[in-house]
ZAMARGU-4260 file (C-alpha; in steps of 0.2 Angstrom, whole numbers, plus 5000, padded with zeros to 4 digits):
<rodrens>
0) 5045/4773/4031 | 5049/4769/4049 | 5059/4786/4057 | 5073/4788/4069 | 5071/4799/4085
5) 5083/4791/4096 | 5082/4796/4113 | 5095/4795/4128 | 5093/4777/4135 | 5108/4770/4123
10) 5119/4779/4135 | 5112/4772/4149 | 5115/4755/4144 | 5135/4758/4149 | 5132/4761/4166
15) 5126/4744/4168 | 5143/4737/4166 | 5151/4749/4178 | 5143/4740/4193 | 5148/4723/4188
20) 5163/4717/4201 | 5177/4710/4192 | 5180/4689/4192 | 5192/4675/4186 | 5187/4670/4169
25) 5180/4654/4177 | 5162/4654/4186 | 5149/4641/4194 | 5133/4638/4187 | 5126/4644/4203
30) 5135/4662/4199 | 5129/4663/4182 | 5111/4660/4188 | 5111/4668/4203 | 5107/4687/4195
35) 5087/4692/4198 | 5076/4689/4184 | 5060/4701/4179 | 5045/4697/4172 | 5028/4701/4172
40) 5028/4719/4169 | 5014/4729/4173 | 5008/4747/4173 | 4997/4755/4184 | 4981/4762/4174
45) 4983/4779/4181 | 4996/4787/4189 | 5014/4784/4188 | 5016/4767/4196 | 5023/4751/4188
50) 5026/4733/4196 | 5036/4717/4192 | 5040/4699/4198 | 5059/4698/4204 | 5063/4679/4205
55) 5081/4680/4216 | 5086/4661/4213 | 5068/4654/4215 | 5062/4665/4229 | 5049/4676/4221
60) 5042/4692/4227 | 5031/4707/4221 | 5040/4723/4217 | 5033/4742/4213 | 5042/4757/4208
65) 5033/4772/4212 | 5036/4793/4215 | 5036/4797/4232 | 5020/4809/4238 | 5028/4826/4232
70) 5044/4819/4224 | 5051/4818/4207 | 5062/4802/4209 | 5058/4784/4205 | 5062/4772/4220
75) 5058/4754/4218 | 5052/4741/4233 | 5046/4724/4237 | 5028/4723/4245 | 5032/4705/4248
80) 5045/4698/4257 | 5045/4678/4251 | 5060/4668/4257 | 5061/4650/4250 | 5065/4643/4234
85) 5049/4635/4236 | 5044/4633/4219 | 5026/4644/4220 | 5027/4654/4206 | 5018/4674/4206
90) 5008/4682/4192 | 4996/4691/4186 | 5000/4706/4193 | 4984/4719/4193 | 4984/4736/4197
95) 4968/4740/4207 | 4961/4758/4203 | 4959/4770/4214 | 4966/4760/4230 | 4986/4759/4231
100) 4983/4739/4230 | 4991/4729/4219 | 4983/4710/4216 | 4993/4695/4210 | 4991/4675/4210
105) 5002/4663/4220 | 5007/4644/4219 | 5004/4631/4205 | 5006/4631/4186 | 5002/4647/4179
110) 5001/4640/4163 | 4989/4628/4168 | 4976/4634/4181 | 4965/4624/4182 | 4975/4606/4186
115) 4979/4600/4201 | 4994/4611/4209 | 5012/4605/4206 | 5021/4602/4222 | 5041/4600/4217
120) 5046/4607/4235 | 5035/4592/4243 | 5027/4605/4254 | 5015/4593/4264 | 5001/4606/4270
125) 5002/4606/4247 | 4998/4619/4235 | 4985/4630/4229 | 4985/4643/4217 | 4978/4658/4229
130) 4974/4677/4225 | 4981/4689/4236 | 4980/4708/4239 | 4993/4720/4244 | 4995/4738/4248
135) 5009/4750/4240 | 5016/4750/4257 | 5020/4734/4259 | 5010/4722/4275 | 5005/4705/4276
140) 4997/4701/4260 | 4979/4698/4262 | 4971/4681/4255 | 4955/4684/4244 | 4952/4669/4237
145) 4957/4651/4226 | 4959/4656/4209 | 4969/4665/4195 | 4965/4680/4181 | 4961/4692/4194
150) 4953/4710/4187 | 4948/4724/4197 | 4933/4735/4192 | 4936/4753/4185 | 4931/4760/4202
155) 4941/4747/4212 | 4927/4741/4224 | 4926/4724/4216 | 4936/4710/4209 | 4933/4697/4199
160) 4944/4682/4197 | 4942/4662/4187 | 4943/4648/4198 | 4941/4630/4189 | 4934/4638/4173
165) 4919/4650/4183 | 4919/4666/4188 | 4917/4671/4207 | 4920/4689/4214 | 4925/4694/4230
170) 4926/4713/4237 | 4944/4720/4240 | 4942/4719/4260 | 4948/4710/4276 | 4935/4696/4280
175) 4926/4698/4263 | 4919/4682/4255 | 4920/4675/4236 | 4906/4669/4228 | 4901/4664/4209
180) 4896/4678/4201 | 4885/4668/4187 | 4884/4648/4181 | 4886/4642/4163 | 4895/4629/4154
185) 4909/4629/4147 | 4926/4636/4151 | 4926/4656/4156 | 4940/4667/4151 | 4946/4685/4146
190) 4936/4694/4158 | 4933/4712/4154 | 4923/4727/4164 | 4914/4739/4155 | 4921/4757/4157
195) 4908/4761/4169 | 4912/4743/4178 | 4892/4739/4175 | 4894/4726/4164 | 4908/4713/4162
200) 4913/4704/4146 | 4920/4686/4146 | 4924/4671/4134 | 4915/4657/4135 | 4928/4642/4129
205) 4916/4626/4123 | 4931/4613/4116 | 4927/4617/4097 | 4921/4633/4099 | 4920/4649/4110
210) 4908/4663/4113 | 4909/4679/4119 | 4898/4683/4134 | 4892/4701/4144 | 4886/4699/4160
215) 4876/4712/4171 | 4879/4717/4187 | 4862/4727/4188 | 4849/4714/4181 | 4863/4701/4184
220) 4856/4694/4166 | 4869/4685/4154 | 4869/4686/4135 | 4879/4679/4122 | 4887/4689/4106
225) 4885/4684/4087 | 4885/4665/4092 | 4894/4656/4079 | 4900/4638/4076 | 4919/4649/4077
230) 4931/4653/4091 | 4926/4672/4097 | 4939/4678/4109 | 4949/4694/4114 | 4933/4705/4120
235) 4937/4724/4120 | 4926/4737/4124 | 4926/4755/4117 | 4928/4770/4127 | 4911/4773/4129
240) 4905/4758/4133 | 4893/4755/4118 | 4903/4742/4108 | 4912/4726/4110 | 4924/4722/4098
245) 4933/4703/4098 | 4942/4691/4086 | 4931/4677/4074 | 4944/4661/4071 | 4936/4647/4061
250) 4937/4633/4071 | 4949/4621/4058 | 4948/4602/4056 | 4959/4594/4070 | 4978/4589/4067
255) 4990/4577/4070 | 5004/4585/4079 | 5010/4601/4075 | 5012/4606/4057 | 5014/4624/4047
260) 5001/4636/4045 | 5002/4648/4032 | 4986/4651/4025 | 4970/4646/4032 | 4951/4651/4032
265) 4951/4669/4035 | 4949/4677/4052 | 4940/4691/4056 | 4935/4705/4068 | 4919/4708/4072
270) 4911/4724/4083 | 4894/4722/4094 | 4882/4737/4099 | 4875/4732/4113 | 4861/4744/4113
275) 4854/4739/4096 | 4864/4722/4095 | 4868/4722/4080 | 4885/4715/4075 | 4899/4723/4061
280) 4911/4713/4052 | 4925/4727/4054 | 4940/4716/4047 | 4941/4700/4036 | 4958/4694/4032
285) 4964/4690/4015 | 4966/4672/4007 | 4984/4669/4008 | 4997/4678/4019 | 4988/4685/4034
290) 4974/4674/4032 | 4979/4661/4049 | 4979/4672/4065 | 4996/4675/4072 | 4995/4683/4088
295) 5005/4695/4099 | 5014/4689/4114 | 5006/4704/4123 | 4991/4701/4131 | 4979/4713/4123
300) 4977/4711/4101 | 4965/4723/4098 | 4965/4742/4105 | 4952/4755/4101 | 4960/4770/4092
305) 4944/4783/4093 | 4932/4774/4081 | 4946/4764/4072 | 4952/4747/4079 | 4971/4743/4081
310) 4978/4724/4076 | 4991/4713/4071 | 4990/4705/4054 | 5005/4695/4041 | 4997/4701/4028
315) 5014/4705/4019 | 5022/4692/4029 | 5028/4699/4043 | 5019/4704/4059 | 5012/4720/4057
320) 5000/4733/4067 | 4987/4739/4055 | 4971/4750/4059 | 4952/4747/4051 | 4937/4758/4054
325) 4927/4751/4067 | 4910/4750/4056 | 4920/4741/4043 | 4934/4747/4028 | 4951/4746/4020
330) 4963/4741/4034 | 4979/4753/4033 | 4997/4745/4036 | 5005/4756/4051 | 5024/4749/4051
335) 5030/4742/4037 | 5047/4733/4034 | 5056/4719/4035 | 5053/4715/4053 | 5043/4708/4068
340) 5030/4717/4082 | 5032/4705/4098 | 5024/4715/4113 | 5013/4730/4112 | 5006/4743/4123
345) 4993/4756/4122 | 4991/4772/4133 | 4978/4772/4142 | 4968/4785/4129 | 4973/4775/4114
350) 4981/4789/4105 | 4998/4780/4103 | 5006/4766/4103 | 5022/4757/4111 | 5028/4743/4104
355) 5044/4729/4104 | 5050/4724/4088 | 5068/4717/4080 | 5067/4732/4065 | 5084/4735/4060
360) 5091/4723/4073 | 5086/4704/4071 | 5093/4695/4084 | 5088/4709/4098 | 5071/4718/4103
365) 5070/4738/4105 | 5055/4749/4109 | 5046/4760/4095 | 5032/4773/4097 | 5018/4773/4084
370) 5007/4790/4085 | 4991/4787/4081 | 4980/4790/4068 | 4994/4794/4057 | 5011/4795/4065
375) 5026/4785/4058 | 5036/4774/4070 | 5048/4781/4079 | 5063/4774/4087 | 5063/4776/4106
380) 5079/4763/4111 | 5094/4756/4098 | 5110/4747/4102 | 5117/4732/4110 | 5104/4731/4121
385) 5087/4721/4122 | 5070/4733/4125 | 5055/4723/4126 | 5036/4722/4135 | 5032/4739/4134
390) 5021/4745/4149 | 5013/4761/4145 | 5011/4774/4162 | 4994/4778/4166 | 5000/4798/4165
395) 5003/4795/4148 | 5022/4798/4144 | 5032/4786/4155 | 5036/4767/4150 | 5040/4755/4160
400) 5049/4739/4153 | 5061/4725/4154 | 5079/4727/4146 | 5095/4716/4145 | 5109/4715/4136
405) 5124/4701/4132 | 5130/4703/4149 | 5116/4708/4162 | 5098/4698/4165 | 5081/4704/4161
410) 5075/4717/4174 | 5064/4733/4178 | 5067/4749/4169 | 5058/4764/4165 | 5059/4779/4151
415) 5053/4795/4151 | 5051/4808/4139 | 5071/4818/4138 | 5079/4806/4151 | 5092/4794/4151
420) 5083/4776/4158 | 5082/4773/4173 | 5086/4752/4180 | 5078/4744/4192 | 5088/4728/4198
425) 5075/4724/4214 | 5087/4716/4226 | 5104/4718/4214 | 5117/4710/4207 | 5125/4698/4217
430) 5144/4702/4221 | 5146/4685/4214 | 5138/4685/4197 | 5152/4685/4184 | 5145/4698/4170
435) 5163/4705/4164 | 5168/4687/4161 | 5153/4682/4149 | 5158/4685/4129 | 5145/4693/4119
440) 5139/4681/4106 | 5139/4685/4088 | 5124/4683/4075 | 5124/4669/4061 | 5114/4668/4045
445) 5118/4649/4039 | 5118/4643/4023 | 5101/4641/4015 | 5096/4621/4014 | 5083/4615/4007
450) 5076/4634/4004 | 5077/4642/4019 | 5093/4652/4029 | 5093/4649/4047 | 5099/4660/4060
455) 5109/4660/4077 | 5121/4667/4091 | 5138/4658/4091 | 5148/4660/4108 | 5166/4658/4109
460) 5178/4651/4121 | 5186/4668/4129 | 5202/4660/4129 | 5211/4645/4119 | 5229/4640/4110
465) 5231/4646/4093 | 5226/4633/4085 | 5217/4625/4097 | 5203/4613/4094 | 5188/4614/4103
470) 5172/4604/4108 | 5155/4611/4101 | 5138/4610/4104 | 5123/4614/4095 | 5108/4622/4108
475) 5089/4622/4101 | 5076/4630/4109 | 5059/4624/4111 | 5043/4633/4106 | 5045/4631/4092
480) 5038/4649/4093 | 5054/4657/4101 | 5070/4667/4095 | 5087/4666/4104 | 5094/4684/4105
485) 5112/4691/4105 | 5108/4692/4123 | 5100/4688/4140 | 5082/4681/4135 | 5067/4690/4141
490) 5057/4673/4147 | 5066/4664/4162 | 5066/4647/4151 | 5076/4654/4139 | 5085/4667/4150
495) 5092/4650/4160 | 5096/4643/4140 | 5106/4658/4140 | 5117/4656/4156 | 5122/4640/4153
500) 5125/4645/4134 | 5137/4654/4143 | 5145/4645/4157 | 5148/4631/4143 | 5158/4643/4131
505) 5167/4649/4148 | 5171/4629/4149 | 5180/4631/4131 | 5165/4623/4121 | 5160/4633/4106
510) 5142/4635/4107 | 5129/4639/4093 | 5112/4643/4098 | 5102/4640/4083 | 5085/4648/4078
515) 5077/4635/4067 | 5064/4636/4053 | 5048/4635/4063 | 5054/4650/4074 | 5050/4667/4076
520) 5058/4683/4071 | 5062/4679/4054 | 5044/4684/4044 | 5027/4671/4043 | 5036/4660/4028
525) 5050/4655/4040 | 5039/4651/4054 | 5028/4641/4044 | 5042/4632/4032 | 5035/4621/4024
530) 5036/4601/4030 | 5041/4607/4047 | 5036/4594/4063 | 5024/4584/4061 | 5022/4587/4041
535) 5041/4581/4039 | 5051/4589/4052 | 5060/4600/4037 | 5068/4609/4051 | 5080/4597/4054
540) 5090/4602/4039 | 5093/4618/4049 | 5102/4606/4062 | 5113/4600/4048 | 5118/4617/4042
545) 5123/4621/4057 | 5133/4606/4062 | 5141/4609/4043 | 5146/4625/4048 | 5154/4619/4065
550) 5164/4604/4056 | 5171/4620/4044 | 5177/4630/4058 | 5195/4629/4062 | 5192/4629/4081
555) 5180/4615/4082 | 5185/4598/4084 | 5172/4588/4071 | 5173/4571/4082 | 5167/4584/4096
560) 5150/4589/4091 | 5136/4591/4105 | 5119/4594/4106 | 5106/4599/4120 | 5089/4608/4121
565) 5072/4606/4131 | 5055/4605/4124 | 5057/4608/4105 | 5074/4608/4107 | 5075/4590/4112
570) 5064/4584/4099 | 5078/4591/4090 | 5091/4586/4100 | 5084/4567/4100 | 5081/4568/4078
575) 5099/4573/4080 | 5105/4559/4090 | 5092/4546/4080 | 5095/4552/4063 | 5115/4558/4064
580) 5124/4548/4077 | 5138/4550/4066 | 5137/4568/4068 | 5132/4571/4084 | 5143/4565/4097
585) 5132/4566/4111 | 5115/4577/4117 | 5106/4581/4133 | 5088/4578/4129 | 5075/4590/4142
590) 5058/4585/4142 | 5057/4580/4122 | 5043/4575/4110 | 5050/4558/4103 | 5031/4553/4095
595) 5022/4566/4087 | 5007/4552/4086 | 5007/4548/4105 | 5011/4567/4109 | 4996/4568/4100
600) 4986/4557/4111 | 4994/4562/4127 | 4991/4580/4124 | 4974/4577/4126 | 4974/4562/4140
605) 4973/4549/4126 | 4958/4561/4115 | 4965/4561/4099 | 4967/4579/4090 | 4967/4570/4074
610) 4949/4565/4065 | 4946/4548/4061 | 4948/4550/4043 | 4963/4558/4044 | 4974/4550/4029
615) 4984/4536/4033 | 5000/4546/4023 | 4998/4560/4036 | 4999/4547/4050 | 5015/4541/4041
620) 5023/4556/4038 | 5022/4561/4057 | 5028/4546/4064 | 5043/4546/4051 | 5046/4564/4058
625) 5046/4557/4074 | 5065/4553/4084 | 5056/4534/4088 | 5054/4532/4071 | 5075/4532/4068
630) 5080/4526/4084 | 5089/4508/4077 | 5102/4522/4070 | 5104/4528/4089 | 5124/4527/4092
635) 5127/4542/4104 | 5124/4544/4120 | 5110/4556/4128 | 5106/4564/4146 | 5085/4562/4147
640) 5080/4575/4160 | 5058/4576/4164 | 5048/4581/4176 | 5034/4569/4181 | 5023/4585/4183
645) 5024/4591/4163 | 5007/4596/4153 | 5016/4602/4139 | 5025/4586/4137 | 5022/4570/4144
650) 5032/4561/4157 | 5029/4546/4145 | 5039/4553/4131 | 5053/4550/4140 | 5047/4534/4147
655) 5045/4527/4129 | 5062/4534/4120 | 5070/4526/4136 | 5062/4508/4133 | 5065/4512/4113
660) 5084/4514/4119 | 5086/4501/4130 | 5081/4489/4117 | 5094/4496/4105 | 5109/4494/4117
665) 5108/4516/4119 | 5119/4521/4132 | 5109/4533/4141 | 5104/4542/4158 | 5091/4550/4166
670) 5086/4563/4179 | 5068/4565/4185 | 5062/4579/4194 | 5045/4571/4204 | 5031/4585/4203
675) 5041/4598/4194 | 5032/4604/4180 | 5041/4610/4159 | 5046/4624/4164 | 5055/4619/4180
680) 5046/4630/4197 | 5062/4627/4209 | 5077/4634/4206 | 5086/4621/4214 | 5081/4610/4199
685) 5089/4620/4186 | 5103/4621/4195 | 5104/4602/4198 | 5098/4598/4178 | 5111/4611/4172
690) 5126/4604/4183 | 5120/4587/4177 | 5122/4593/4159 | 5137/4602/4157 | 5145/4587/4168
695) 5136/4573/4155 | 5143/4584/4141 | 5160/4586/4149 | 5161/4566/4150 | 5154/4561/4133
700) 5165/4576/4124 | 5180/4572/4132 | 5182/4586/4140 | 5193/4588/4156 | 5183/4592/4174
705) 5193/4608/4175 | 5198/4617/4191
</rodrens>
């Protein structure tokens, strides 16, 4: 059973409304996203420092919290002082030990290191994704190197960092030179320093398969672990030194688009002595639930507990930490129930636990304790807020993490053991941004179609006639590995989804922000529906609920129906348009899948993911999931929004359903963003695409311009 020791940061969540300046009901686009976002969270490895990313309308800087020599109160601080909404995104934050430096990464597509920079601000002297080092006290940050991944060793006097799939190092010093540490093929990731920083550990990515790697810094030898013809990843060493442990995938038979997962070949986790190599299967997963790896969003999934090994696993269906002697035995279940583990943290002896999960509370995250070995879970944040990537403080007791509610953006905050938490809005809330006039949005459980219930946040107009008749839309996020909460989202993509969520129920639209099958949040058999994309894009029935359950409402005006999303969410939002003109009055599409076959071969620059003897009944199936393959029944019209810089979508997708619309006699428009990316890096271009949509949908819905 999951226990109840609630501590004081429930009342601390009040005082975030008592700063917020009073507004008109009515508010720009620009005031709604003009509020610092946090992300990145990290916690220093000793002591009692922690340090974020604070993205203040597109101009991004490094922030640290930290005690003053001989204090007791947290202050907060940037160590850099950026000043244009240039579109160079930072990350990776790292702590190095011993040294008051902080190390992050700066410029290109963090998602994707090693293409060729994206350059949406046209900055001609261009972009590359750089390494930097900076002190506690702030200074001109000190450039170490190209590169991204950036990990300092245990006693700080070296860092290691991937630059185009290799490894280089470079010393933590003004005037110090990188160089490659070793050579090999394939794809380096995951690096990892021993406890005594005399060996490193590393995954060696190989297309079809991985291998897990140490290199020595002594002999400067290289060896490879329990080589397998699997993907071996996620290398963790033990306290001591003496054992590797890392994750075994069966590498599967390749796909065409993306289709559920449920159960699969069994994963496993296996443990390497170094000193004897010899190698322990520790964990197998079961056949059947639990038996297809289902990750954390945190970075680290395995965490040493003494000599047991701490995981996530669906083995009753929802995502679950478990713990499993190191040497092999019965894995134990360590929080049960009907709900979700997102983010997780360790302290830094592994003797407890802090995790984000929606127990109790669906549509929101808040923070638990687990005590290991044996302690049940206890409650550590509840009410209308949202807790979430949990940063445990190298002293031990301290968290830092991020926390929003429905009215107040993601930012820095910090709970320690018998205080209220403590916030952390790096340069503030603007006078501007217009917190008391948002409406909190309400949760929805749908009607089950087609077996399944799908969920969602409705937000309502904060004003109207009695009896007044609104436009709707329908928003659908992408992923399709995401959740919409009953609040401000802790990823910027979906923290902007939010905002303008907002400023469109502000506008007198009644919004419904739906979380599809395919989604997360809702246990493994929701996520992995069956027939959902590629396999018969069952998800779409979710859409029809929902815009069943708008058409019922007495304040919706049925003619009036809307839809928009990026990503996912315009693959959905173009099947909508494709399949349900007659529903769907009109829809702004970002960055969409309209093929799941040409996706399939764009993915990989035209390498299909599919094997040749695929079935041709699969083929079918996921081109008849596909918008293009309904697009003679296009009636509506739709906003296309891309930028030409996309990896996780290709610019030709949009390219494709244009032509495919233009030959139909569609009407439709377009907004291209040259070199911005899926995730747009400016924030100029999410201001310009938003603007663009709300005023599309203004248009199309018949709605007036207002004041």
């Amino acid at each position: 059973m999951i226990s109840k020791a609630l501590a004081a940061p429930a009342v601390a969540i009040l005082l975030l409304f008592a700063a917020a300046p009073a507004l008109p009901a009515g508010f720009t686009i620009e005031q709604i996203l003009g509020a610092p976002f946090a992300s990145g969270i990290v916690a220093a490895p000793t002591g009692r420092e922690f340090a974020w990313v604070s993205d203040a309308a597109g101009r991004r800087n490094v922030w640290l919290a930290a005690v003053a020599p001989g204090g007791t109160q947290y202050t907060s601080r940037p160590l850099t002082r950026y000043q244009a909404d240039d579109g160079l995104a930072i990350a990776d934050l790292a702590f190095v030990p011993h040294h008051e430096q902080l190390l992050y990464v700066r410029g290109g597509d963090i998602e994707y290191p090693d293409k060729p920079a994206p350059n949406p601000a046209q900055l001609t002297a261009g972009v590359d994704l750089e390494i930097y080092l900076v002190g506690f006290h702030g200074g001109v940050p000190l450039k170490l190197g190209l590169g991204h991944a950036p990990a300092a060793s245990p006693s700080g006097d070296r860092i290691v960092y991937l630059h185009h799939g290799e490894v280089f190092t470079v010393e933590p010093r003004r005037g110090a030179k990188p160089r490659q540490l070793f050579k090999m093929r394939g794809i380096a990731d995951s690096l990892r320093f021993s406890p005594d920083g005399r060996l490193l550990a590393f995954v060696s990515i190989r297309v079809d398969h991985s291998f897990v790697g140490v290199y020595s810094f002594v002999d400067k030898s290289l060896r490879w672990l329990d080589a397998s013809l699997s993907f071996d990843t996620e290398p963790r060493w033990s306290s001591d030194g003496t054992r590797i442990a890392f994750l075994r995938t069966p590498s599967t038979h390749d796909e065409v688009g993306l289709i559920p997962h449920r159960v699969g070949s069994p994963w496993s986790i296996r443990v390497a002595d170094l000193a004897s190599s010899s190698v322990t299967e520790a964990y197998r997963a079961p056949r059947g639930a639990g038996s297809v790896f289902h990750p954390l969003s945190s970075d680290v999934q395995l965490t040493w507990n003494g000599d047991h090994l701490i995981f996530p696993a669906e083995n009753d269906g929802w995502l679950h930490l478990y713990s499993v002697p190191a040497n092999g035995g019965e894995a134990r279940l360590l929080t049960p129930g009907q709900f979700e583990i997102e983010y997780a943290s360790a302290n830094a002896d592994g003797s407890s636990i802090i995790f984000a999960g929606n127990a109790g509370d669906i549509d929101r995250r808040h923070l638990w304790r687990l005590r290991l070995p044996d302690g049940a879970p206890e409650q550590l944040t509840s009410g209308e807020g949202i807790e979430t990537q949990p940063a445990a403080l190298g002293n031990g007791t301290a968290i830092a993490f991020l926390r929003s509610d429905a009215r107040v953006p993601a930012h820095a905050a910090l709970l320690e053991p018998g205080k209220p938490a403590i916030d952390f809005f790096a340069e503030g809330l603007p006078h501007e941004f217009p917190a008391s006039a948002l409406v909190t949005p309400a949760p929805v459980r749908l009607p089950e179609r087609a077996g399944v219930a799908a969920h969602g946040q409705l937000f309502l107009p904060p004003s109207g006639e009695a009896g007044e008749r609104h436009p709707a839309v329908v928003f659908m996020h992408g992923g399709p590995i995401r959740q919409m909460l009953a609040g401000w989202h802790y990823m910027d993509y979906y923290s902007n989804a939010y905002a303008l969520n907002q400023y469109l129920a502000s506008r007198g639209y009644v919004v419904l922000a739906l979380n599809y099958r395919a989604g997360i949040g809702y246990g493994l058999d929701f996520r992995e529906a069956e027939g959902i994309g590629a396999a018969g894009a069952s998800e779409y029935n979710d859409l029809l609920s929902a815009a069943a359950f708008l058409r019922a409402r007495p304040d919706v005006d049925a003619a009036r129906i809307g839809l928009w999303g990026g990503s996912y969410g315009g693959f959905m939002t173009a099947l909508g348009l494709a399949r349900n003109s007659d529903q769907f009055a009109a829809g702004v599409d970002l960055h969409g899948v309209h093929d799941w076959h040409h996706w399939t071969l764009a993915d990989r620059g035209n390498i299909p993911l599919y094997a040749l003897d695929t079935p041709p009944a699969l083929l079918a199936t996921a081109l008849a999931s596909s918008p293009i393959s309904s697009v003679t029944g296009w009636r509506s019209p739709v906003l296309l929004i891309h930028g030409d810089d996309d990896h996780n979508v290709a610019f030709s997708e949009s390219i494709r359903l244009a032509e495919a619309l233009r030959d139909q006699g569609v009407d439709y428009s377009e907004l291209v963003f040259p070199d911005e990316i899926h995730g747009f890096l400016r924030h100029a271009s999410w201001i310009r695409a938003y603007t663009a949509t709300a005023a599309f949908l203004d248009t199309k819905l018949a709605r007036s311009s207002g004041p």
